[in-house]
C-alpha positions in Angstrom: 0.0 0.0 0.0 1.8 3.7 -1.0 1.8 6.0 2.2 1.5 9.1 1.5 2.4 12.4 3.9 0.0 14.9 3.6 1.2 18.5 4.8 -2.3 20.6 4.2 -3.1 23.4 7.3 -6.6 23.9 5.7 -9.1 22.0 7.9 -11.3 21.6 5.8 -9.6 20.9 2.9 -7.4 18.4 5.0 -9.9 16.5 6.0 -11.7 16.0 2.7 -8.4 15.1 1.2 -7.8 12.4 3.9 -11.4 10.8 3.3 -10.9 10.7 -0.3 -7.3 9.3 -0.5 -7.8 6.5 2.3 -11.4 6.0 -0.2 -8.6 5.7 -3.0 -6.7 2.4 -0.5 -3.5 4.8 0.0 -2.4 4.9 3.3 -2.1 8.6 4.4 -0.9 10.3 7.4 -2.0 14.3 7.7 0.1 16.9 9.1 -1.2 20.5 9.8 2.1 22.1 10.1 5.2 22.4 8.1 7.3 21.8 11.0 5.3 18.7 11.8 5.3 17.8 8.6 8.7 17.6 8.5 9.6 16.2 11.8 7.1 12.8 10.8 9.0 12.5 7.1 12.2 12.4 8.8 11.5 10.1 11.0 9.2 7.8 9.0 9.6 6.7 5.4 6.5 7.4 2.9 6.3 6.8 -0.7 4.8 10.1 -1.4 4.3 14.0 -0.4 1.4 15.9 -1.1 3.0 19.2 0.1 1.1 22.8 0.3 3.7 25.5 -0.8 1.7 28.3 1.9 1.8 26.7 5.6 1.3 29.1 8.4 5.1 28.2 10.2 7.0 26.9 7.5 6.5 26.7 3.8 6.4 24.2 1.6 9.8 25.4 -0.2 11.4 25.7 2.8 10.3 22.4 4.3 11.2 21.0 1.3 14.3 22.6 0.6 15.4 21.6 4.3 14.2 18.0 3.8 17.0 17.5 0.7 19.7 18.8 3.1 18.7 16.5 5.5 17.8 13.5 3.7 19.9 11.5 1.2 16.5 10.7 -0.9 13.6 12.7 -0.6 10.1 11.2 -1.3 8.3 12.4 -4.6 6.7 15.2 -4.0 3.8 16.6 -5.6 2.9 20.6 -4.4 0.0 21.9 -4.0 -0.2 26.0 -4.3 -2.7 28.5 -4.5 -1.1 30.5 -7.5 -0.2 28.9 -10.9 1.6 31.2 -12.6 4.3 29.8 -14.7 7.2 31.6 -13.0 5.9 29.8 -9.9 6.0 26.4 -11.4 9.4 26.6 -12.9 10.2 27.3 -9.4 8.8 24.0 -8.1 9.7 22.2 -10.2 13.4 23.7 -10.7 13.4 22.6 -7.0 12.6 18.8 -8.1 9.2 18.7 -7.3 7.7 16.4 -9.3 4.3 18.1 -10.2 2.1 20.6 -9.2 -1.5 21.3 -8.8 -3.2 24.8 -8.3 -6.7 25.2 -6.5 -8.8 24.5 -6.4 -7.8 20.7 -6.6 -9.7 18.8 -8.8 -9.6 15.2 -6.8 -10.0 13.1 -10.1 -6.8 14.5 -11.5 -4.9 14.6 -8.1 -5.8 11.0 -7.7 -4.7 10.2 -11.5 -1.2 11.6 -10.4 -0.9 10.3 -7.0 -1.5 6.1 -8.8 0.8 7.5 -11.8 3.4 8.4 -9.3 3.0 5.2 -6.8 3.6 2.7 -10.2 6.6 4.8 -11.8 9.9 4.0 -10.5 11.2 6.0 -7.5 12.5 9.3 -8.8 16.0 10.3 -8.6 17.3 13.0 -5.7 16.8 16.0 -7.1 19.8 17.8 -5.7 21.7 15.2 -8.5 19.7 16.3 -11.7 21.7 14.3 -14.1 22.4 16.1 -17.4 20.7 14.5 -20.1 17.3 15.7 -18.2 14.6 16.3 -21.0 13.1 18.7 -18.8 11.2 20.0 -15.8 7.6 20.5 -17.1 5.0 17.8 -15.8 4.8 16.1 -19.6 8.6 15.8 -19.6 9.1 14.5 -16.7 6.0 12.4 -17.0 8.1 10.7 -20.3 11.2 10.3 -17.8 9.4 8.0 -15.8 8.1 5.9 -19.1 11.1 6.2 -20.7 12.2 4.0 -17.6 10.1 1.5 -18.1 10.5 1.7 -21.6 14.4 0.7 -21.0 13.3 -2.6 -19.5 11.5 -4.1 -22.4 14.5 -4.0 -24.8 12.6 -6.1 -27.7 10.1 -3.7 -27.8 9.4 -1.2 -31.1 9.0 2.1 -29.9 6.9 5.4 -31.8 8.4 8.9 -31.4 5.3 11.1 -32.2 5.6 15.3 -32.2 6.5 18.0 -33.8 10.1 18.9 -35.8 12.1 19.9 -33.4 10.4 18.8 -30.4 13.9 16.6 -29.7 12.7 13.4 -30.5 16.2 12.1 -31.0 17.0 13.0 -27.7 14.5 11.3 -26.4 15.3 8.6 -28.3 19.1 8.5 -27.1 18.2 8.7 -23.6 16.3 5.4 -23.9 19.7 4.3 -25.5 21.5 5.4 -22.6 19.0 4.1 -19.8 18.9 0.3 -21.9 22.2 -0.1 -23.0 24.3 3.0 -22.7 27.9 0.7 -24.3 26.2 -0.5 -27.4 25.5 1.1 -30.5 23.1 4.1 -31.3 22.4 4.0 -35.2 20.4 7.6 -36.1 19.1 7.1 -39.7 16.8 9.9 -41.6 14.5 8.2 -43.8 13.3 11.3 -45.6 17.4 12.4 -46.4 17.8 9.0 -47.9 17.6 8.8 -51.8 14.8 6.0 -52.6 17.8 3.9 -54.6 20.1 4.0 -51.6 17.8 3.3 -48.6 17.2 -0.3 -49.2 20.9 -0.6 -48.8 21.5 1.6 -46.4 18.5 -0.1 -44.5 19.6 -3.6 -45.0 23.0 -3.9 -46.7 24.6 -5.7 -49.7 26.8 -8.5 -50.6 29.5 -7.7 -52.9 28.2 -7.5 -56.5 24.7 -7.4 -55.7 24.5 -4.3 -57.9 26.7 -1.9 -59.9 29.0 -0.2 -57.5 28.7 -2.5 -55.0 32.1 -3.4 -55.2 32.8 -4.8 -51.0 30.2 -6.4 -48.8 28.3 -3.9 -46.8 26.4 -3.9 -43.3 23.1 -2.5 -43.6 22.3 0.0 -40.1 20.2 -3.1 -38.9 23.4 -4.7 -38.4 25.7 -1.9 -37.5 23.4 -1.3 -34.5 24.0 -4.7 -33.4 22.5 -5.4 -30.0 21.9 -1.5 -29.3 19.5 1.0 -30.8 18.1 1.7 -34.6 16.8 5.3 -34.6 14.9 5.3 -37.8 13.5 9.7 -37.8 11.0 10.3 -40.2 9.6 6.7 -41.0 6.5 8.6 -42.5 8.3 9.2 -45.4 9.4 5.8 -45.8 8.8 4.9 -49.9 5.6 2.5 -49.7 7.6 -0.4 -51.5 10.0 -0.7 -48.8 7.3 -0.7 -45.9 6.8 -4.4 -46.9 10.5 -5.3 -46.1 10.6 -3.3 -43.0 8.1 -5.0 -41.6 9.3 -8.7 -42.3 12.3 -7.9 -40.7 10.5 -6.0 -37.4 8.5 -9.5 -37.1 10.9 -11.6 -37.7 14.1 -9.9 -36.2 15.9 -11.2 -39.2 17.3 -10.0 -42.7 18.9 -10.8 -45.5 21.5 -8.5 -47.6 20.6 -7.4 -51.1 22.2 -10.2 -53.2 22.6 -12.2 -50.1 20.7 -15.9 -49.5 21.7 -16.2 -45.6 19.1 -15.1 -43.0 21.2 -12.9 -40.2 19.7 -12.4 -36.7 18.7 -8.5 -36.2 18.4 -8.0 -32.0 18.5 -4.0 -31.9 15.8 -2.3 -30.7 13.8 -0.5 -33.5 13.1 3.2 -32.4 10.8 5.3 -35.0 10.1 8.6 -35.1 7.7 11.2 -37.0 6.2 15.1 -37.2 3.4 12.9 -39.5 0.3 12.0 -38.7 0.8 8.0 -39.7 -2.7 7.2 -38.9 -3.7 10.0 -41.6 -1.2 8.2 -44.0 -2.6 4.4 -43.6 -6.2 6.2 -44.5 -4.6 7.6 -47.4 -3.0 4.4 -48.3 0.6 5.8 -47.9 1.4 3.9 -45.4 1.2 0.3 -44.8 -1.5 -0.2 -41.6 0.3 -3.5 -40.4 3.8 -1.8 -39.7 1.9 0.8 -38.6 0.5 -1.3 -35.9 3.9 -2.7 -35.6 6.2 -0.1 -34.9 3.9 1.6 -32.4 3.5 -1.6 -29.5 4.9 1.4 -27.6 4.4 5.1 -28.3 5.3 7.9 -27.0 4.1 11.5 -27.5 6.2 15.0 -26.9 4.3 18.0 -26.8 5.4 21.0 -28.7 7.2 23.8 -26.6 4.3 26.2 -26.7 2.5 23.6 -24.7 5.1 23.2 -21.8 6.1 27.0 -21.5 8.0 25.6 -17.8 10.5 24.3 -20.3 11.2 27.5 -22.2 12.7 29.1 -19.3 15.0 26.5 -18.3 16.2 25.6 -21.3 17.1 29.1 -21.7 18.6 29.5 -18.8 20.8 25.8 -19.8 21.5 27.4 -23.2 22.6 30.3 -21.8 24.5 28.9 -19.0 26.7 26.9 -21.5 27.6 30.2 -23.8 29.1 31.4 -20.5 30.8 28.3 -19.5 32.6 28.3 -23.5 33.0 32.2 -23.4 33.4 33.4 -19.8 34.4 36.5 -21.2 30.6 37.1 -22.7 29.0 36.8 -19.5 25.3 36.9 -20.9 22.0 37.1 -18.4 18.5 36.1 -19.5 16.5 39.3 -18.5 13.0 40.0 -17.6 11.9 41.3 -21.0 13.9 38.5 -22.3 11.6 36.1 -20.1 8.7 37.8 -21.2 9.3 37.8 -24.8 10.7 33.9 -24.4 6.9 33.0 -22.8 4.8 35.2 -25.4 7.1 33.7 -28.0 4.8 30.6 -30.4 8.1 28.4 -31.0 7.0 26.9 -34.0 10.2 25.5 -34.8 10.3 24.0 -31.1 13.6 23.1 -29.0 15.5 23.9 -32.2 14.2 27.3 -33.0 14.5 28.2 -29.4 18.6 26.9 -28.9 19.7 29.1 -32.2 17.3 32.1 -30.7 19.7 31.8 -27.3 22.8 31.1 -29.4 22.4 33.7 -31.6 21.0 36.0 -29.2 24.4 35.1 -26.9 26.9 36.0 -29.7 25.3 39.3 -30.6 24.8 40.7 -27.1 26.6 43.3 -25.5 27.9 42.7 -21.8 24.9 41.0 -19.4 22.2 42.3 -22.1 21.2 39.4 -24.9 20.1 40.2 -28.0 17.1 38.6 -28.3 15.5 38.5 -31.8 12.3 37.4 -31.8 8.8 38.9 -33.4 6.5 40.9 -30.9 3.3 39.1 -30.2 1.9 42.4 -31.5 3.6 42.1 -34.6 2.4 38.5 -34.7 -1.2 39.5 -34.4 -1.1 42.1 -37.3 0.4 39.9 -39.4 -2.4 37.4 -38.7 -5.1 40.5 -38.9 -3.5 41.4 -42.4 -3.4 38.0 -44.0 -7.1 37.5 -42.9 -7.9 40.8 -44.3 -6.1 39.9 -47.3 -7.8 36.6 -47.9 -11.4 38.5 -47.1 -10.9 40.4 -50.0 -9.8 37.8 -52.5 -13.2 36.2 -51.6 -15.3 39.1 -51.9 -13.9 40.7 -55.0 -13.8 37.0 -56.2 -17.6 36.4 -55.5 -18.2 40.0 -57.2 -16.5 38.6 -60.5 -18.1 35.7 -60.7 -21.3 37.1 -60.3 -20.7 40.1 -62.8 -20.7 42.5 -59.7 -24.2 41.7 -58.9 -24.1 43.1 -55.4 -27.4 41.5 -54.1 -26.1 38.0 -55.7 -23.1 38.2 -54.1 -24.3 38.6 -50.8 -26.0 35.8 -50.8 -23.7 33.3 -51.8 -21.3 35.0 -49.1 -24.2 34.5 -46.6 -23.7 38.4 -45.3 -26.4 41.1 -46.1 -25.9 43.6 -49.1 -24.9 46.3 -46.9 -22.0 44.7 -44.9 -20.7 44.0 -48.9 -21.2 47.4 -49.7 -19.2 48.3 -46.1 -16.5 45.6 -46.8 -15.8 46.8 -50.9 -15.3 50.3 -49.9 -12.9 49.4 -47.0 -11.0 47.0 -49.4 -11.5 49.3 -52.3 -13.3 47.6 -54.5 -15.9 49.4 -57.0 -18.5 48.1 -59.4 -17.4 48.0 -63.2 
């Protein structure tokens, strides 16, 4: 049964979360103080802390900050605080909290963390971040603990779903280095491949199996050997080689172009895509049978603009390492820089965000960056204008098919012959 301390000075609020977690089977004990609180977790070991950040003798920083110095491991702890901006939660979780919830709670998605948390392995200390980290936004972390798992299943095919430059080969090479960190990571781009080579490059060739192929050549299947074959992009895969990938996935065995010999193939397939692949089976670009193949395991990163905790301390990372290579350009991320880092879209992700640092790093001028990035205001009136643009096209389209019959055109634009009449003198259109 997970114990869980509970470190709430609400009453009321205590009370209902006792109730409700015992209801859940978790074995809790309640604390109404932060020094109680943290007298009872170091004397008494719990699986869990569900820790409120504002206690009226202590916070919940403070207790927890205290608890690392005192303690070799520290429990995973989930805060609980009244305030969500994101500032806030970098904090916490910058700290090594493991998640956060604002109030009010809602108990069906405090209970959905608490089970997540009790059946992922324990979490590392937090005052030992190790460096790979993918980052300290709930999703990330939340692919941390799978990516665990993940690691003990080594057979496995894994799906690497998001957008470009979400980091989806990182994520892939920290599974490489939590399953077998001395054997062999193999990164191939499927969509940089020429369609004549990729067989080849896929599968390898015995000598004289074509023109050129002067020497016997391993195929990446075999240069991974018992490690890890990154295949990135698999979407764009040519539809005549799906059928060959996917004898070899079910098999775990291949045979070299020109070869007759069947050799064993026991790395562990990784795939990765921006694509939609179900969208591609229904257009019959992509073979549904693989599709359910390589995706036994899948695993989804959300783009940047969706974990804005992220944004900050990867800047701050990016930023961090400039200095450490230069310590001569000793650069500082600023609040307008913060500011204009969180109001910022990222559509080109992780990538877009570590050239914005690096650039912004070489260009600045003592601790100021120069930070180059649109104004949300500019953003929006380039949105306004392109809409604007593309409302007239329809209008003074709809005009000309109709021979600049006003009443005609209204209708088939469903608005009334004045607003058409409003809209063609704003956009300067006239009748011919």
């Amino acid at each position: 049964m997970t114990r869980i301390c509970l470190i709430e000075d609400d009453a009321i609020m205590g009370e209902a979360l006792l109730e409700r977690l015992i209801l859940e089977g978790f074995d809790v004990e309640w604390q109404r103080t932060g020094r109680g609180g943290l007298e009872m977790l170091l004397a008494q070991r719990f699986d869990l802390v569900l820790l409120d950040v504002s206690l009226p003798d202590l916070s919940g920083i403070d207790l927890f900050e205290h608890l690392r110095r005192s303690r070799t491991a520290v429990p995973p702890t989930l805060f609980i605080t009244g305030y969500g901006s994101i500032e806030d939660a970098v904090k916490l979780l910058k700290l090594g909290a493991v998640d956060y919830l604002t109030k009010p709670l809602d108990p069906g998605e405090l209970i959905g963390k608490l089970r997540a948390l009790s059946q992922s392995p324990v979490a590392p200390d937090p005052s030992r971040e190790p460096e790979d980290r993918l980052g300290i936004s709930p999703a990330m972390s939340q692919i941390e603990a799978e990516l665990a798992r993940l690691a003990r299943h080594p057979h496995t095919p894994v799906l690497i779903c998001g957008e470009s430059g979400v980091g989806k080969e990182v994520v892939a090479r920290r599974l490489h280095r939590l399953q077998c960190p001395q054997a062999p990571f193999v990164a191939v781009n499927c969509a940089a491949l020429p369609e004549g080579l990729i067989e080849a490059e896929l599968f390898g060739h015995e000598r004289g199996a074509y023109t050129g192929a002067e020497r016997r050549r391993a195929g990446v299947f075999e240069q991974a050997g018992d490690g890890v074959l990154f295949l990135d992009e698999i979407g764009d895969m040519p539809l005549a080689l799906q059928s060959r990938l996917l004898r070899v996935v079910q098999s775990r065995q291949l045979t070299r172009i020109g070869g007759s010999g069947a050799l064993e193939v026991p790395a562990r397939l990784v795939c990765a895509t921006h694509r939609d692949l179900a969208a591609l089976v229904r257009a019959g670009a992509f073979r549904e049978d693989l599709y359910y193949r390589v995706r036994v395991l899948e695993i989804r990163i959300p783009p940047l603009r969706e974990r804005p905790e992220d944004v900050f301390w990867l800047a701050e990372r990016y930023v961090a390492e400039h200095v450490r290579r230069f310590p001569d350009e000793c650069r500082v991320l600023g609040a307008n820089d913060r500011e204009r880092l969180l109001k910022h879209h990222w559509p080109g992700n992780v990538r877009e965000l570590q050239h914005a640092l690096e650039r912004a790093c070489i260009l600045g001028r003592g601790p100021s960056l120069a930070l180059d990035l649109p104004d949300a205001s500019a953003a929006e009136q380039g949105l306004k204008a392109h809409a604007q643009a593309g409302e007239r096209a329809a209008i003074l389209a709809g005009l000309t098919d109709t021979g600049f019959n006003m009443t005609l055109t209204a209708e088939r634009l469903g608005i009334s012959r004045k607003t058409l009449w409003q809209k063609m003198k704003r956009y300067g259109l006239e009748r011919r």
